[in-house]
C-alpha positions, 0 to 999 in steps of 0.5 A, spaced: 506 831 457 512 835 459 513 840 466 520 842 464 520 848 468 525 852 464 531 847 468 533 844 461 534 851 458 538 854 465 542 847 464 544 849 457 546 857 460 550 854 465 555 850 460 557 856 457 559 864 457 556 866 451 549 867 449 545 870 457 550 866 461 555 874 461 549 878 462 547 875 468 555 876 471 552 882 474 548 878 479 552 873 480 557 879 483 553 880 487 551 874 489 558 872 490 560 878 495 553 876 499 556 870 499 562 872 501 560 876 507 557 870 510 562 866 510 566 871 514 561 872 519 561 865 521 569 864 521 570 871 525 564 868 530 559 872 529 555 867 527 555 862 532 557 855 529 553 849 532 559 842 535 555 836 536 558 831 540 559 826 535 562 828 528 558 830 522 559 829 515 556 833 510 555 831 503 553 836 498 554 841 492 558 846 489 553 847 484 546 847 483 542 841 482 542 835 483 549 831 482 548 825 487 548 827 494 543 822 497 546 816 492 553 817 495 549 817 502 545 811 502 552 808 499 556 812 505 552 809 511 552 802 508 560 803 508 559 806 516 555 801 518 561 795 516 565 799 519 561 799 525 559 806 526 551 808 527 550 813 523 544 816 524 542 822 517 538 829 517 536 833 512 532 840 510 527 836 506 526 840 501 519 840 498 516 838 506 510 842 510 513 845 515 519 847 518 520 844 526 524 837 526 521 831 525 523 824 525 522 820 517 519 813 519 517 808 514 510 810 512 512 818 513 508 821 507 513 825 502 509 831 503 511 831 510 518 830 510 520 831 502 521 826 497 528 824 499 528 823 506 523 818 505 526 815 500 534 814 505 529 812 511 525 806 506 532 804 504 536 803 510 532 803 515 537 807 519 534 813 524 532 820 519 529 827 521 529 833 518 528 839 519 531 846 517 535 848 521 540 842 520 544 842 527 536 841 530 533 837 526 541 832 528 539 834 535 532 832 535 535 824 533 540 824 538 535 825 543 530 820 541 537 814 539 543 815 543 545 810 540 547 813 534 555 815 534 555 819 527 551 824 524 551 824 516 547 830 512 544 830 506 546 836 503 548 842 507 555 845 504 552 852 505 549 851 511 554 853 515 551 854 522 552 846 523 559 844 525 563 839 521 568 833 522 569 831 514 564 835 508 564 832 501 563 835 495 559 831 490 560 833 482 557 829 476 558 830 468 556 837 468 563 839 473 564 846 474 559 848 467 561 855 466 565 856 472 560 863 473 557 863 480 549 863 480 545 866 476 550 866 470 553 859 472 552 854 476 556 854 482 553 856 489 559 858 491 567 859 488 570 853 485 576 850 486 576 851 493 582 853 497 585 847 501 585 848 507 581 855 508 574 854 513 568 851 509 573 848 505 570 841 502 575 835 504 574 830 499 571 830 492 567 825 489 566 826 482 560 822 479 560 820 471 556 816 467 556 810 462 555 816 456 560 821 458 566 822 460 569 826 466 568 834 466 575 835 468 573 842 469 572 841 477 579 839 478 582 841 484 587 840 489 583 837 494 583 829 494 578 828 488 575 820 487 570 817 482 564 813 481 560 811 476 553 811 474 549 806 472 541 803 472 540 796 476 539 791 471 532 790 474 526 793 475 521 793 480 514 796 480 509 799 486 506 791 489 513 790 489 514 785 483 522 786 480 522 785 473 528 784 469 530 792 465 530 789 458 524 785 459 520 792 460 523 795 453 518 792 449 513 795 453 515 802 450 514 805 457 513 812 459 519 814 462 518 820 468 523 823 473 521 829 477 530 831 478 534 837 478 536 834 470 530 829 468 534 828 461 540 825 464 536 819 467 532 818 460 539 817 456 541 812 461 535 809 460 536 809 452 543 807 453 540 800 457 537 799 451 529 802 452 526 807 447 520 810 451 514 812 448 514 817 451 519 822 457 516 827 462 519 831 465 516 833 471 520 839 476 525 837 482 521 835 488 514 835 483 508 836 487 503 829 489 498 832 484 503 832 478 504 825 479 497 824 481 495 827 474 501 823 470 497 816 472 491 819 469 493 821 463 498 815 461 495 808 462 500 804 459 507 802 463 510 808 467 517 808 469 521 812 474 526 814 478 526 811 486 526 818 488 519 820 483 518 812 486 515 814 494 510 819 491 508 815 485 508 808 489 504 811 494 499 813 488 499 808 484 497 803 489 491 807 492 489 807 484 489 799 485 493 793 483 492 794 475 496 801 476 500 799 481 502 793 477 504 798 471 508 802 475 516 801 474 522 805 478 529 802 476 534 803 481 540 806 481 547 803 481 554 806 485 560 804 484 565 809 488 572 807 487 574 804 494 579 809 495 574 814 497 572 811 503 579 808 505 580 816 505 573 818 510 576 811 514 583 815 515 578 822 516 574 819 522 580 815 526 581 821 531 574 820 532 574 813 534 574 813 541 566 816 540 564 809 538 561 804 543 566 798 542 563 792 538 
């Protein structure tokens, strides 16, 4: 069974400009001037900007799809936190009900606040809302923990209404594809950006894997540093059991993921030395019910992304303890070159003063 949604073929138009990809320029003109316009608005003032009165990273794409925004903030407030800071993180919550703020707690359903908050609140811990407008989803958390000193958003490059302290544009394999703009190319806005000019990224991080070398074609002149991919050694499944990632190759699994590029975790799954029985591909952000179907179709071992873990989890244990015991996600491993975080430490200095003295 297979929910492709058309991603993997976009993926494909993406990555060159022959076939559709230069019909599309037409679109992705008009999509750039509209862009444009924006972003104009915002730097003459006409669209007002909200400051909070703590600074703000933001963590984002260039491009369309996910390229390991909500890894590099799970790794980033870890970093923070050994620094001292108390960051708190906000997001839109794709995918949520609603569109007012909302705080994530520990047992906060999928549904309600989207797939990855979920998944950032379970894993850290730390405070977490959502909403869509960014600057009150941040609001809202300061309101109710005033102890956080420091705002990461997960996502949030174009939304400009949110005032920023550092922003980090994150690539992986793919780079810059084609270097079109939407709908004939990848990119949400012009790439490489102009150092300096306003909305401009500070830092970039670019994620490979084990199977791909880095796309050169996301070069920039802005600070550019690497981090590579891998899938944790060990596996553990919705009672909370770990299981060693080798030992679960002879149960010939089907492999799940419900991202923005299924295939990529497939191949790393492979390149562990898995070979599943089957792959499905289920949209990003897929809705409870794909999942819930999922486990009725397929009564073998299943395993997952963590992202596909906090809805497929939750159904699994409701189903019992056979099929929770069944039910695998693989972690992912990030390992980001030290210098980028000594660059967000230089970054944040001026805003030293901000943080509550150990």
């Amino acid at each position: 069974m297979s929910q492709d949604n058309g991603q993997a073929r976009w993926q494909a138009i993406w990555q060159s400009r022959s076939g559709v990809a230069p019909a599309l320029l037409p679109l992705a003109w008009l999509y750039g001037r509209i862009s444009s316009a924006r972003r104009w608005l915002y730097i003459k003032g006409w669209k007002s900007i909200d400051q909070l009165p703590v600074p703000v990273i933001v963590v984002g794409n260039v491009v369309v799809g996910g390229a390991g925004k909500t890894p590099t903030v799970l790794a980033l407030v870890l970093h923070l936190q050994s620094k001292g800071w108390r960051p708190g993180v906000v997001s839109r919550g794709y995918g949520r009900q609603g569109t007012l703020p909302l705080e994530v707690l520990p047992d906060t359903p999928a549904s309600e606040c989207g797939d990855e908050p979920a998944l950032i609140r379970r894993q850290t811990g730390l405070p977490v809302f959502v909403a869509r407008q960014r600057a009150q989803a941040a609001r809202a958390l300061l309101a109710r923990h005033p102890e956080v000193n420091l705002i990461v958003c997960d996502d949030g490059l174009q939304h400009l209404a949110l005032g920023r302290d550092l922003s980090i544009a994150v690539f992986d394999d793919r780079g810059v594809g084609n270097g079109w703009l939407l709908p004939a190319g990848l990119l949400r806005e012009p790439w490489p950006a102009h150092e300096g000019s306003p909305f401009s990224p500070d830092l970039v991080l670019h994620q490979t894997s084990q199977l791909h070398p880095a796309h050169q074609a996301s070069a920039t002149s802005l600070p550019t540093f690497f981090a590579q991919r891998s899938l944790a050694p060990v596996a553990v499944n919705a009672l909370g059991e770990q299981q060693a990632l080798t030992t679960l190759a002879h149960a010939q699994p089907t492999a799940v993921a419900g991202i923005a590029r299924p295939d990529a975790f497939f191949n790393m799954l492979k390149a562990a030395g898995l070979k599943p029985r089957h792959t499905t591909a289920l949209p990003d952000h897929a809705d409870s019910a794909l999942y819930g179907d999922l486990l009725k179709h397929h009564k073998g071992t299943l395993i997952c992304t963590e992202k596909d873990a906090v809805k497929l989890f939750e159904l699994a244990r409701s189903q019992g303890q056979t099929t929770a015991a069944r039910t695998w996600a693989v972690p992912l491993v990030l390992q980001i070159d030290p210098a980028f975080f000594l660059a967000v430490d230089q970054h944040l200095e001026p805003h030293r003063r901000i943080r509550p003295s150990a």
